[in-house]
Structures are given as structure tokens and as C-alpha cells.
N, C-alpha and C positions, 0 to 999 in steps of 0.2 A: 041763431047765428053764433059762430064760436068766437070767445073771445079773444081779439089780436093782442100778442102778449107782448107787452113792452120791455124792453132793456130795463136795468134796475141798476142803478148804482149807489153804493153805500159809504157817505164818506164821513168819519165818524173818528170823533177826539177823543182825550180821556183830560177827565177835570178842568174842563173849558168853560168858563164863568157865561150866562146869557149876555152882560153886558160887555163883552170882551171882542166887538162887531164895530168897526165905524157906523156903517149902515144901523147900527141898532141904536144910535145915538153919541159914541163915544170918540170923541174927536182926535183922542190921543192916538189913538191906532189906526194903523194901516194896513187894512185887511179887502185890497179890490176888489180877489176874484170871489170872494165868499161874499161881498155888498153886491155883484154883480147877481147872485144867487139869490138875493132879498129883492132885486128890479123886477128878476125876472120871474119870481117864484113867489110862495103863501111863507111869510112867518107866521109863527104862534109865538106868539108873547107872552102867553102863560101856559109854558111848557115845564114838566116839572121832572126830575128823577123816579125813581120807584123806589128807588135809595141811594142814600147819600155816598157809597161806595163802591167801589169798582165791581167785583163778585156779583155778590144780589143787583145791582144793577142790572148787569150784562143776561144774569139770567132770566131775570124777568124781560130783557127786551127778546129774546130769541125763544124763551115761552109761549110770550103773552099773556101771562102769569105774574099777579101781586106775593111782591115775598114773603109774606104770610102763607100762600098756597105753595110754592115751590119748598119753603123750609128753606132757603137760602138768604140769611139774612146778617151777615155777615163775613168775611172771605173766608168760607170755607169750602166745601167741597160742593161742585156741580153733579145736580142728581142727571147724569147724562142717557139713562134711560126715560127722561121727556124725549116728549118729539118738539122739534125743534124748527122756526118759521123755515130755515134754510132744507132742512129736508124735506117739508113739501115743496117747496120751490124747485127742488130737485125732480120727485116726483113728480111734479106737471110738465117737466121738459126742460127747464133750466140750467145751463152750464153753471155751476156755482163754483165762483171761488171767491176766499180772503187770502188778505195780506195784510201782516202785522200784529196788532195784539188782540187776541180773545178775552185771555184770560182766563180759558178755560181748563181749573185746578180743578183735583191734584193731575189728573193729564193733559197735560197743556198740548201734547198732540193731536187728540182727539178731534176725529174732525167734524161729529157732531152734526150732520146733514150737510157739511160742502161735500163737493165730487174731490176737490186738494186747495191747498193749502202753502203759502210759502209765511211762515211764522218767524215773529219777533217776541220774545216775551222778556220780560224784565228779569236778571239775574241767572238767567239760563247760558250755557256754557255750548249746547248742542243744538240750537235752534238753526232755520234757514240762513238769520243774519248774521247769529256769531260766524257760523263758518264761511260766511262768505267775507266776512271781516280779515280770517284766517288768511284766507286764498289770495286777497291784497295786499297782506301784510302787515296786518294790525294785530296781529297773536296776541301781542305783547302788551295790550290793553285789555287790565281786567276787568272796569267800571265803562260799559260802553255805551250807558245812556247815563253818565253823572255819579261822581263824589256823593255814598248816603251816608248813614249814620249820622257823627254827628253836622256832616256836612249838609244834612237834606234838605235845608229848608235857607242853604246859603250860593246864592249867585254865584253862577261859573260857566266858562267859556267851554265849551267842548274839546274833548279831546282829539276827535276827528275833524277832515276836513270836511267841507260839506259836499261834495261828491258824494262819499263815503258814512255819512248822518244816517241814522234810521228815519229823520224822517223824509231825507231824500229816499233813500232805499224804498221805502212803502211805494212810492211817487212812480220809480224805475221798474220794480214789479206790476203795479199794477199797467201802467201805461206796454209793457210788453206783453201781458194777458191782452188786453185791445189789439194790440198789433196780431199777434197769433189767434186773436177768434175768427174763426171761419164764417161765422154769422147765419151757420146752417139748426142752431139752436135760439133763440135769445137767455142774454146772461145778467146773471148777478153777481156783482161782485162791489166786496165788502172793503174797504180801501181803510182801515183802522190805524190811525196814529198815535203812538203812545205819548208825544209831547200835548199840550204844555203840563202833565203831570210833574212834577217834584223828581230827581233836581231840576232847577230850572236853567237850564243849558240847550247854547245853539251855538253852530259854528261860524266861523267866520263869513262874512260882516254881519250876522243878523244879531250877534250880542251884543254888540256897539249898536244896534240901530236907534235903540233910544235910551237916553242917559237918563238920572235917576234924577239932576236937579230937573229934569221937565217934569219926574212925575207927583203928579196930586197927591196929599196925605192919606192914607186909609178913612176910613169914616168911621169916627171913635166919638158917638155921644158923650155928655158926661157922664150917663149913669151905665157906661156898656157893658158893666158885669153883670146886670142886672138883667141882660141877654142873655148872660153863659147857660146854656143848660151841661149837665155834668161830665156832657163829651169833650165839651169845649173848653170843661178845666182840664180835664185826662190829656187832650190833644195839647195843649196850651204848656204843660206841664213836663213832658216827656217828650215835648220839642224844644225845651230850652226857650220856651216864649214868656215864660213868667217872671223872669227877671227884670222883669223892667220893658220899655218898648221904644226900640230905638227907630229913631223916624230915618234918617241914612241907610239903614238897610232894609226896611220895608220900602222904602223909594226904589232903593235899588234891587226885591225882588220884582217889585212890578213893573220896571224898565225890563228885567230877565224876562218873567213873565211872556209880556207883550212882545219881545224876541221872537220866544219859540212859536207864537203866536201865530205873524207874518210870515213867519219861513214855512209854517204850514199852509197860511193862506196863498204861496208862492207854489206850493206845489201842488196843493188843489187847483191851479189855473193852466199847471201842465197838466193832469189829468185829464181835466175838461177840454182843451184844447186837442189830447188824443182823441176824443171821442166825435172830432169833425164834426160830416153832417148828421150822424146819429144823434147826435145832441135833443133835438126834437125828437126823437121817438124813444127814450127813456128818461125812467122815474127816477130824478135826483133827488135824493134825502140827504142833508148834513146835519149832524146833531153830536151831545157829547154825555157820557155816560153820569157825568156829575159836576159841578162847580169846585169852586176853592174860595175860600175865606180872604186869603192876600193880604191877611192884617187888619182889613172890616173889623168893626168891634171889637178889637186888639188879639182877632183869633187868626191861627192858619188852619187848613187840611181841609176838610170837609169833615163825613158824621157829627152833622147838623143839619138843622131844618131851617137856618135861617136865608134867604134868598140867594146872596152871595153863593151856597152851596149845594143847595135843593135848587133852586129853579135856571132852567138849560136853553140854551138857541136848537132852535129846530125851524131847519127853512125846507119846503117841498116844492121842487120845479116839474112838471110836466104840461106845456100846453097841452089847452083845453079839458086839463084838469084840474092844476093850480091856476088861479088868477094871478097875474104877473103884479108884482107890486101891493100886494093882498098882507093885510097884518089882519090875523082870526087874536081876538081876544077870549074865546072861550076855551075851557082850562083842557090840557092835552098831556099826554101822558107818554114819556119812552118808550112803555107798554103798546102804545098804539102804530109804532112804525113796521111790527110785524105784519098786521094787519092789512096797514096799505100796502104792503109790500103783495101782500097774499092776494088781497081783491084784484090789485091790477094784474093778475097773473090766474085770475080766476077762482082763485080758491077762498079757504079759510083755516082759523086753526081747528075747528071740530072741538071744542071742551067747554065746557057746561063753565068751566071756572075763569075763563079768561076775561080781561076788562079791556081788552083788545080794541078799539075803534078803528075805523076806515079817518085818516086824517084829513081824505077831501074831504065825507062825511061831514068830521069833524068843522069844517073850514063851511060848508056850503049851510050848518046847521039844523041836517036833518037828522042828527041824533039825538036822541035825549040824555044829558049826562048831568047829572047835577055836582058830582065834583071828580078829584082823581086825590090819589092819598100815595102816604109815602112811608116806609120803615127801615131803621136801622136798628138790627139787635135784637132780644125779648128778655122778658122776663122784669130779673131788677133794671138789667142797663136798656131796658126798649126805650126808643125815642119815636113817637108819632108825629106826621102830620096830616092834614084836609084839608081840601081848599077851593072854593068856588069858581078861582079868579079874580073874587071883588074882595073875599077875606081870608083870612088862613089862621088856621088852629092847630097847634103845635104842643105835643103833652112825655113831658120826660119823666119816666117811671121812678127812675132811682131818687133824683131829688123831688119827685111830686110836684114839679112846677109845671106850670100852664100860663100859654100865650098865646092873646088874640090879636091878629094885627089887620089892619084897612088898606091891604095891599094898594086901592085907589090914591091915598096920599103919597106913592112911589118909594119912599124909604120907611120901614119898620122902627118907627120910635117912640109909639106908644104903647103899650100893651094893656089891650083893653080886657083882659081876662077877668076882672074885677069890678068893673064896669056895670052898673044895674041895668044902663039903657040897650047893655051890648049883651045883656043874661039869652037872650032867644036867639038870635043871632051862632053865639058858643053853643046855645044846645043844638041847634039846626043840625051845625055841622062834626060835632060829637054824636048825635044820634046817626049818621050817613055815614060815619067811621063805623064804627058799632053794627051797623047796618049790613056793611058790607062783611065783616068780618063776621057776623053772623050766616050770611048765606054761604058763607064757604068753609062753615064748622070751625072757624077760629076762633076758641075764648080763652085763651090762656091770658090774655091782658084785663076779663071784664071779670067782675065780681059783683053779684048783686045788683046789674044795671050799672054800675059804672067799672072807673079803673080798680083794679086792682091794687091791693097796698103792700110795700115793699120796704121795709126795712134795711136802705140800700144808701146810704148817702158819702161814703167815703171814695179813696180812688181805688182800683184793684193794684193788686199787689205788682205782675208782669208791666212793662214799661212796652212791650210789644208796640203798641198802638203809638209810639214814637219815633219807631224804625231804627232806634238807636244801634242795632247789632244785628245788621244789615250787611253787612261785609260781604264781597265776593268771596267764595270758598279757596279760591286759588289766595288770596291773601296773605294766609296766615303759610302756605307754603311758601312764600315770598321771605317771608319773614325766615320763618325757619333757614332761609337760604344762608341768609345773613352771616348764619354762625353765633360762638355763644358774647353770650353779653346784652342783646337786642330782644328778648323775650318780650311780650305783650302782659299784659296784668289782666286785661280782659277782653276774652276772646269769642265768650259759647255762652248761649243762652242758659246760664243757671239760677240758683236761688242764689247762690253764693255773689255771684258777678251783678244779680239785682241789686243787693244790700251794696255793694260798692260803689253803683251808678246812685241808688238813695241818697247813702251817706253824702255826695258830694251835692246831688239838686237839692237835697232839704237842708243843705246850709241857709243861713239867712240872707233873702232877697230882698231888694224892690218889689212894691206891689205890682200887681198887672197895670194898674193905671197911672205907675211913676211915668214920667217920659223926659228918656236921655237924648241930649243933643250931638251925640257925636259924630262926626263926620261935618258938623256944620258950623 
């Protein structure tokens, strides 16, 4: 009997923390139409990245491919001769479309097994959204998702109205794709929002929706450096987070935060609301390609492996294939949504190398999986993790550190890597890292049976990984308009213009663990 192919919908964040859900426990936020999504559908609760980063993330999920096997392990270029879950999807008869952010560099047009595409991507000037920005009359805004540089990691109202927000926009494209399917195909479509990524901006009322004296401090043990692994100096460093740690503006990034948060959860409930009575006959997936730090352990960004940044919400609705109400504690992978995507559509991805699961599979526990793993980077700067769901093992190349944590006691604040009683336990799940990286001819990281040794412990010279010189290109013509007298000191990615941004952060600071009271 041939199998009836469901609807598929794909509605999908960028650096949306797991615990960043009412329904998932968090009382501060207000997120209906996505708890409405947890009633009705399967979480996994130990859902984890494939990497801590946008790029290797994304392409491991549209693989089904660990970034070890892709070579993508860092934002750089997508090897876009894979085949890709959405082109089979197409192949079997699927109307496919996205909207919003891919992320798929260096051609961000590329559309990579959709049929089309109406695209948003950050810093682009000739995407779907800028020009229709244009056509409204917003030309004249050059930063159209938020103030970067050195503003990136500082609270701010949007520049648009919210009519006019990309992440209304994703909301209005996809909801008129619904309108115009003819329903003579069944479709996928991929509903991609680039908020709550950095800046943290939303437009009017959703960045007033919750003020900073409501929110909670970050979660700063005493010993939180002791967490850092070297990303998380690099990040820490070249975001201007080193200087000290002021509770006033981490309050008030997580009031931002949790802004762009709701306003997303607001227009995921008009989606869903387009999709009537279709609603029961397709596969809703939500999930987000990585976490954010928000000040946890006195870090921001993500590239890290610590929960805050590694581990993602992922809820899956389709009667009588999700159980309504259903939380799977076994451990689940980004990797894995191509998959379900492909089974209920009949198919599969065909590759010897994928770690792809079926997520009902995964939810009904007729898989065998004994963990899912995760990577940002290689070589000196790789940073690993494994994890069962009940532990997780986390190993940073460059500084040689290693951390075992009991995911079961809920927050990460012992590190048991030292630990005699926890010696079998660490090798379990280092030999199942190892493991896997051996069946798929990766050993750039093992030497000898174990890691590899790297003579790696300083920070790299480029400050990139800060976003500090970030600028829209149209800027510096802004400038120039000006006339003379108004010239910029530092404009272009050089060596010369790094030494200038040095000179000024390696004055002397505060430690990471001073803490300033200002604002209070």
C-alpha cells in the first residue's frame, strides 16, 4: 500500500536556548502558541546541536550528516553538491518551499533542493526582504535586523515597525505560500527565523514586553571560569564581556532576549492558525539550530558545549504519530529531523554515513542509539562533545581540558572528568565518540587511541569571532557623504585595524568574575 504523504511543516529559529519555552518549565516567558505545540506534540528533552554554530549546524541538518563527515565545521562554505533532505522531498512529489534564513554561504541563493525560495539573510542588501523593505519605504535603513559591531551583544528596539519586522515578514510569506497551495501536491515548507540571534531587537510592543528588573541573574557558580573552555575566552573577549560583568545589562539582554522570543511565538500561532483544518494531516517540527550562553557562566554567543548552547527545543506534532503531551528523554539529534521528515514522506537519505534517525523512532524507542555528538572547529581550536542524555563529555583541543557532567542533577556544576568513580563512565562515552569517528574515516583528532596533542593555548590573532567589524557595506558610503572632517579610524578587516582594536581591549580590566552594579 503506498504511503499517504503528509504535509510538513518546518518552523525553525536561530540560537533559541531549550529552556527559552513556558511549557518547558520557564515561567518568565510567554511563548502560548509553541506550549500549545508541547500539549499537543512529542518533546525531546535531550535534543542537542550537531554544532554549536549556525553554518555546520544547518548543514548537518539538511544532510543528515555529522560535521566531521560534511567538512563543515565552521561558517564556512556549504559543500552544496550533497544532496540535500529537501531535494528528496522534492523528488517524491513535494511542493517545497523556504522562507527566511538558510544560511546557505557563500551563495546564499542557492536553493539546494527547494522548487523556490523567498529569502532573508543577514547583511545582504539584495535578498527577498531587503527589497521589499525598499518597495515600503525603508531604503534608508542599512542595519535591518539590529545595530552589530560593537553594538551586538547590547539591547535595542528595532528599527521597524512590526508590520514590517522580518520576523513578521517570514510569518506573511509563509502564511500566503498556504493561501496559494493548491493542495494537488502535498508541501513542505520550511518557515526559518532569524531572531532571537544577536542583536537582540524586536519592534514595538514586544521590547517592552518584559523589563530587565523582572529578569533572573544569569547562572554564575563561583568557580565559572573554570567552565570556560577557549571558545569561551575567544567569545568572552572580543565581545567586550571581559571587562567585568554587569548584572543591569545582562538583565536587560534577557528581557531583549525573551522579546524576540514571544514575538516569534506570536507569529508561529498565525501560521498555524493558516493551516486550518490541515492541521491534523501534517508533520509539525519546531526546533533551533543552536543555543546562546545569555550571560550563564559569565559567557555570551555560543561555540560551546555547554547546555545553555549545545542543547535545543525540539517539539514534533502529528497525530497518531507523536503522542500528544509526550516528553522522549532519549538523546536526539538536529541530525535527526531530515529523517523524519523523509520517512513520513517515504523515503530516506541513502548514505552509508548519516546518523539520521526517524524522531517517532526515536520517541517510540525502537532505535538503538546509545549517544549523538557534537563539533565546532578542528584541529588546535576543535571543541567536542557525547552525550547519552544521563552524561555528557565535552573535550577542548587547544586548552586540553576535559569535562564530565550528570546531566541528571539539571545544571552542570561539577565536573566530574577527574573523578575515579566516574573513570568508566568518561571512557564509555569517549570510546562512542572515537567510535563513530572512526567508522566514518575521521582521525584528525585521535592520536594513538586517544586525543590528539596541540600546542594551542593562546587566543588567535583576528578578533572575527566578535563580530566587531560587522558594518553594513553601505555605511562607510554614509560616511563618506558626510564630507571632510568625519573620516572613520577603523573601517576594514586588516592587521593594522586589529592592532588598534587590541591595543584598546588589552588595556587593563576587571576580571571576568568582578561584578558591577550599575544601573542598580
Amino acid at each position: 500500500m503506498a504511503t499517504i504523504q503528509p504535509n510538513i511543516l518546518f518552523l525553525f529559529t536561530d540560537q533559541l536556548r531549550f529552556d527559552a519555552i513556558a511549557a518547558h518549565g520557564n515561567p518568565m516567558i510567554k511563548t502560548p502558541n509553541i506550549d500549545r505545540l508541547v500539549r499537543e506534540g512529542t518533546s525531546f528533552s535531550h535534543a542537542y546541536t550537531p554544532s554549536p554554530v549556525c553554518v555546520p549546524a544547518r548543514c548537518s541538518l539538511v544532510t543528515g550528516q555529522p560535521a566531521h563527515v560534511t567538512g563543515v565545521v565552521d561558517n564556512t562554505a556549504m559543500p552544496f553538491e550533497r544532496s540535500t533532505f529537501m531535494q528528496r522531498l522534492t523528488e517524491s512529489g513535494y511542493r517545497t518551499h523556504g522562507v527566511g534564513k538558510m544560511h546557505f554561504d557563500p551563495d546564499y541563493k542557492n536553493l539546494w533542493g527547494f522548487q523556490t525560495r523567498d529569502i532573508s539573510e543577514e547583511g545582504k542588501s539584495d535578498t527577498d526582504y531587503a527589497l521589499y523593505l525598499k518597495e515600503e519605504g525603508y531604503g534608508h535603513i542599512d542595519n535591518l535586523l539590529g545595530l552589530r559591531s560593537e553594538y551586538y551583544y547590547i539591547p535595542q528596539p528595532s528599527q521597524l515597525p512590526d508590520v514590517h519586522h522580518e520576523t513578521t515578514w517570514v510569518a506573511d510569506r509563509s502564511i500566503e505560500f498556504l493561501k496559494q497551495h493548491d493542495g494537488e501536491q502535498p508541501f513542505f515548507l520550511w518557515s526559518s527565523f532569524i531572531k532571537p540571534h544577536p542583536p537582540f531587537e524586536s519592534p514595538n510592543p514586544w521590547h517592552l514586553l518584559y523589563r530587565s528588573f523582572e529578569m533572573d541573574e544569569p547562572f554564575r557558580p563561583d568557580d565559572m571560569e573554570s567552565f570556560h573552555c577557549l571558545w569561551n575566552k575567544i567569545q568572552n573577549r572580543y565581545k567586550y564581556k571581559d571587562g567585568g560583568y554587569d548584572k543591569q545589562l545582562f538583565r536587560t539582554m534577557r528581557a531583549a532576549y525573551y522579546g524576540c522570543v514571544s514575538h516569534i511565538d506570536y507569529q508561529v500561532g498565525r501560521i498555524l492558525d493558516a493551516l486550518g483544518d490541515a492541521i491534523d494531516d501534517t508533520l509539525i517540527v519546531f526546533s533551533a539550530d543552536h543555543g546562546e550562553m545569555l550571560g550563564d557562566y559569565g559567557c555570551v554567543g555560543k561555540r560551546c558545549m555547554l547546555e545553555p548552547s549545545a542543547r535545543i527545543p525540539m517539539i514534533a506534532r502529528q497525530p497518531g504519530r507523536f503522542a500528544a503531551g509526550a516528553i522522549c528523554e532519549a538523546p536526539a539529534s538536529l541530525i535527526d529531523i531530515g529523517t523524519t521528515f523523509l520517512s513520513a514522506a517515504g523515503g530516506d537519505f541513502e548514505d552509508a554515513h548519516t546518523t539520521s534517525q526517524d524522531l517517532s523512532d526515536v520517541a517510540q524507542g525502537s532505535v538503538s542509539r546509545e549517544v549523538v555528538i557534537s563539533q565546532f572547529s578542528d584541529k588546535q581550536w576543535g571543541l567536542y562533545l557525547v552525550t547519552d542524555g544521563e552524561w555528557k563529555y565535552i573535550y577542548s583541543a587547544g586548552d586540553a581540558q576535559e569535562w564530565l557532567f550528570d546531566l541528571r542533577e539539571g545544571v552542570e556544576t561539577v565536573n566530574r572528568a577527574e573523578h575515579p568513580d566516574c573513570a568508566a563512565i568518561q571512557s564509555r562515552l569517549k570510546a562512542a565518540l572515537f567510535g563513530q569517528f572512526a567508522a566514518d574515516g575521521y582521525f584528525d583528532p585521535i592520536e594513538a587511541g586517544d586525543w590528539r596533542p596541540y600546542a594551542c593555548t593562546t587566543l588567535p590573532k583576528d578578533p572575527d569571532y566578535g563580530l566587531l567589524l560587522q558594518d553594513a557595506d553601505i555605511l562607510q558610503q554614509r560616511v563618506n557623504e558626510l564630507g571632510p572632517g568625519y573620516a572613520r579610524s577603523v573601517t576594514k578587516k586588516t592587521d593594522e585595524n586589529f592592532k588598534i582594536i587590541f591595543d584598546h581591549m588589552n588595556s587593563p580590566k576587571a576580571s571576568a568574575a568582578e561584578v558591577t552594579e550599575s544601573g542598580e
